[in-house]
C-alpha positions as CSV (number, residue, x, y, z in Angstrom):
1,X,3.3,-12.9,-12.1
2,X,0.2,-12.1,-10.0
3,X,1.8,-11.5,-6.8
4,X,4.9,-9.5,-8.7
5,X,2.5,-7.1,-9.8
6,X,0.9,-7.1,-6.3
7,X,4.6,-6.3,-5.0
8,X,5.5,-3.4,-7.5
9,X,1.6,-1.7,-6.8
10,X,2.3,-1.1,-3.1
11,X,5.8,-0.4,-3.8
12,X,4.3,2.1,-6.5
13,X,1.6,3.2,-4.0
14,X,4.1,3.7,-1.0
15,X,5.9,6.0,-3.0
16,X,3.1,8.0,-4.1
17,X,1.8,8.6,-0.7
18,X,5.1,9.4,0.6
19,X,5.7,11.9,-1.9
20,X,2.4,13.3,-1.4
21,X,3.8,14.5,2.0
22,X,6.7,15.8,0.2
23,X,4.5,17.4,-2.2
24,X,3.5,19.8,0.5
25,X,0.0,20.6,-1.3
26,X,1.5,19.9,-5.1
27,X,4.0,23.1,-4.4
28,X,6.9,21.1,-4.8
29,X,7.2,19.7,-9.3
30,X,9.3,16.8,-8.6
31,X,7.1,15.2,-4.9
32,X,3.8,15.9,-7.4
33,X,5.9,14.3,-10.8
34,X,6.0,11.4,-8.1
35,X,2.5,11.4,-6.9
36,X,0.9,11.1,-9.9
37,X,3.3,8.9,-11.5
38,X,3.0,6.5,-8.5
39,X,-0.5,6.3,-8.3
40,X,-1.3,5.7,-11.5
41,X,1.5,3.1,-11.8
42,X,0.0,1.7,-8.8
43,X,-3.8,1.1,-10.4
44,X,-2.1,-0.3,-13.3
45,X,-0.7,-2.8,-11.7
46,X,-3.5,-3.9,-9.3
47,X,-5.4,-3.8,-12.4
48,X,-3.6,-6.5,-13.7
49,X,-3.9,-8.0,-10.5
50,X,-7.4,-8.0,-10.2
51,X,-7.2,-10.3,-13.5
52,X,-6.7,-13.5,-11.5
53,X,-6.9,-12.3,-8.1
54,X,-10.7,-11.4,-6.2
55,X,-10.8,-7.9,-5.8
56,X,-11.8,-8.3,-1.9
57,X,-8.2,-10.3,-1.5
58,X,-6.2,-7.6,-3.8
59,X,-7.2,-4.9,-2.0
60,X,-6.8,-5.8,1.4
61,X,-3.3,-7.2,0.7
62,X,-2.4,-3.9,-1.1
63,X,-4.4,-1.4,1.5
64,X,-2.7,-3.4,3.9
65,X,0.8,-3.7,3.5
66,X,0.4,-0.4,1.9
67,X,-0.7,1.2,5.0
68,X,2.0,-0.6,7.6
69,X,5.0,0.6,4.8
70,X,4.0,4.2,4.5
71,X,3.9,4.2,8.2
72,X,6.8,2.9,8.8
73,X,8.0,5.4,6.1
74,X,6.6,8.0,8.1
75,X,8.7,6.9,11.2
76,X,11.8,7.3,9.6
77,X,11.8,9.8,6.5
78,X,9.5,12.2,8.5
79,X,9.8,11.7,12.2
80,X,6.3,10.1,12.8
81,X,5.8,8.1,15.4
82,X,2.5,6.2,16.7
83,X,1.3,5.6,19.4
84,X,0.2,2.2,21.2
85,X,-3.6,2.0,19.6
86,X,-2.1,2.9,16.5
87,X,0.5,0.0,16.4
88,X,-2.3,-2.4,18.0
89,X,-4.2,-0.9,14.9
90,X,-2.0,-1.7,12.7
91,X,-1.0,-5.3,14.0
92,X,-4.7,-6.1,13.7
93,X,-4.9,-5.3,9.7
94,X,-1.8,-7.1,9.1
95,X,-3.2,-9.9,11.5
96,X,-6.6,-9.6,8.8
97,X,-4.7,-10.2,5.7
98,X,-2.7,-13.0,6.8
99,X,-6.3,-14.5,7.3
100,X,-7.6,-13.7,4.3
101,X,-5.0,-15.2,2.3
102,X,-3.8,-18.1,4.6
103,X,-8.0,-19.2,5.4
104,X,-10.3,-17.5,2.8
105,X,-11.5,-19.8,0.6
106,X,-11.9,-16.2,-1.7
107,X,-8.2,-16.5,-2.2
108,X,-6.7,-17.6,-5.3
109,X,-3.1,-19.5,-4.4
């Protein structure tokens, strides 16, 4: 169930943040209902997580995929688009979570 939690928290955490956009400062009732809804569903969740999993490992694979989802969110609910660093960016944190799970001796599997 560890890694179903995992799942739900970024999907939980995605939400959040993209609602936070929506929010447009906490103007909007239902984008900030979201927000805080999300996030704290989020922490639940990796708090459950963090039961069996090191927090070093939880976090980068929720920070990580987390990050990579809202941003490809942001390409197509609000037109964002980045550029070549930022994609090389983002290739390299996905690249570090792949070996944090697949080599870490930290990880739990």
């Amino acid at each position: 169930m560890t890694f179903v939690y995992l799942v739900m928290a970024i999907v939980a955490e995605v939400i959040a943040t993209s609602a936070l956009k929506a929010s447009e400062g906490f103007t909007r009732p239902l984008p900030s209902m979201l927000v805080v809804i999300g996030y704290g569903l989020a922490f639940y969740l990796l708090s459950l997580v963090l039961r069996t999993l090191p927090v070093g490992i939880a976090y980068a694979i929720w920070s990580g995929l987390g990050i990579v989802l809202v941003t490809l969110l942001g390409v197509y609910a609000f037109g964002e688009r980045p550029d070549l660093p930022g994609v090389i960016g983002l290739s390299l944190i996905v690249a570090g979570v792949v070996v944090l799970q697949v080599f870490s001796k930290m990880s739990v599997h």
